[in-house]
N, C-alpha and C positions, 0 to 999 in steps of 0.2 A: 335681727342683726344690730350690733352695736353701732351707736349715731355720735361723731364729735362732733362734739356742740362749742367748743373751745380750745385753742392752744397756746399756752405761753411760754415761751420761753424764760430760764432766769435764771441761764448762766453757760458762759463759752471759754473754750481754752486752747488755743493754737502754740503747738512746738516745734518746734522744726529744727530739728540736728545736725542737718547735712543738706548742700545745695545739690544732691544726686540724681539724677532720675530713679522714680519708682520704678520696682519690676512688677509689685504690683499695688492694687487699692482694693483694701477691704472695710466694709462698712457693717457695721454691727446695728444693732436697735432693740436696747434693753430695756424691761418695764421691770424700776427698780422697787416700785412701791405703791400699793391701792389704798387706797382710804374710802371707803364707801360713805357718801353724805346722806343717801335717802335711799326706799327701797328700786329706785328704778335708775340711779344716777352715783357715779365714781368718779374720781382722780385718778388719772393714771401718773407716776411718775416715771420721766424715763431719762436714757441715754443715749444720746446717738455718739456712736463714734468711727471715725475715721483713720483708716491705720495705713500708710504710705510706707509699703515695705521695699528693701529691707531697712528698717530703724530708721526713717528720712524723717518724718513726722507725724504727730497724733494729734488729730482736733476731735474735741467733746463738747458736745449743746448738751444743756440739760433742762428738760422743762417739764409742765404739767397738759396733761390735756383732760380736758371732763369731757364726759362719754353720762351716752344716758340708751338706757334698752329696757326691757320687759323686765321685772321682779326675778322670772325664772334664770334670763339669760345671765342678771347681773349677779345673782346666786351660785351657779355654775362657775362662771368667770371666777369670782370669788376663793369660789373651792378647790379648784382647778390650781388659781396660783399659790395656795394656800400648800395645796401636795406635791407641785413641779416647777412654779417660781416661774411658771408660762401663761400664757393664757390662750383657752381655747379658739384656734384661728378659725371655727366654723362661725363663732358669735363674736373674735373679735379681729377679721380680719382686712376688713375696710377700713377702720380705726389705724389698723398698726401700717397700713398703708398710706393716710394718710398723712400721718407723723414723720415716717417715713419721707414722703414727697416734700412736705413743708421744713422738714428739719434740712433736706438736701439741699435745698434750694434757697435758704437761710446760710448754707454755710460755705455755698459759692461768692458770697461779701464777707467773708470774716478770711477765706483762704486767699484772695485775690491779691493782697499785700504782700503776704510772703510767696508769692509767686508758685503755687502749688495747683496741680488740676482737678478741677470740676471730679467730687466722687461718683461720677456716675457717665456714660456713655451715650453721646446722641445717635441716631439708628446711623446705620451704616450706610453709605451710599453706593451704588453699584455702577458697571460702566451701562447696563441693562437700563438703566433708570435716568440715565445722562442722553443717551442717547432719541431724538423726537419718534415717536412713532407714524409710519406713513401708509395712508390709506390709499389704495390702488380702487380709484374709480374705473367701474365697466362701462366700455362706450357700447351707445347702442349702434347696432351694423345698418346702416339704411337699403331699402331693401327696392 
C-alpha cells in the first residue's frame, strides 16, 4: 500500500460570484501529474477542488505529495495512470485519502473569508443521541 511521506501545497484560488446559497458542494481530487524519483518513490501532483453549485464559487489547492511503496506497486500506479489518467485505488488509496483529508481541512482557512461552507459534513446528530440513557436498577426483594 502506498505511504505519504509528504505534502505540500503550492497554490490556491477562491472565487466567489454570488453571495447565494449552495444547493449543493461538490468536491473533486485530481492527480494531475506523476513524476517518478526512484524505483520505490513518486510525486503526485494534484487538484483539489471545490464547486459550490449552482455557479456561487470554485476553490482550487494545488500541491504535491510524495508517496513511496514497493518497486511493483509504484510500477503498476505508473502504468495504470499512464492508460487511465487514474490510479489504481487498491495500491493508492490511502494516499488519495489522505490528500483528500489534508487538502479539506486546509481549505476551511482560505473559504472562511468569503463566508462560504466547510466542503464537507460533520456526522449528523440524532434526537436518539441527545437524549441520556437510563439504567433501571433491580432492587433485591428482602425475604
Amino acid at each position: 500500500m502506498m505511504k505519504l511521506m509528504g505534502l505540500v501545497l503550492t497554490g490556491a484560488d477562491v472565487k466567489k460570484a454570488t453571495s447565494s446559497i449552495p444547493k449543493s458542494v461538490n468536491v473533486d481530487l485530481a492527480v494531475t501529474k506523476i513524476t517518478k524519483k526512484d524505483a520505490t518513490t513518486i510525486t503526485l501532483d494534484f487538484a483539489y477542488i471545490i464547486d459550490y453549485l449552482p455557479k456561487i464559487a470554485r476553490v482550487r489547492l494545488t500541491g504535491h505529495a510524495y508517496c513511496q511503496d514497493s518497486a511493483p506497486n509504484i510500477r503498476k500506479a505508473l502504468l495504470t495512470y499512464k492508460k487511465t489518467k487514474k490510479l489504481p485505488f487498491e495500491v493508492s488509496g490511502e494516499v488519495l485519502n489522505m490528500i483528500n483529508a489534508n487538502a479539506g481541512m486546509n481549505a476551511i482557512f482560505l473559504i472562511r473569508p468569503f463566508n462560504l461552507l466547510p466542503p464537507f459534513m460533520p456526522p449528523l446528530i440524532t434526537s436518539e443521541s441527545l437524549e441520556p440513557k437510563r439504567v433501571q436498577m433491580k432492587s433485591k426483594k428482602k425475604k
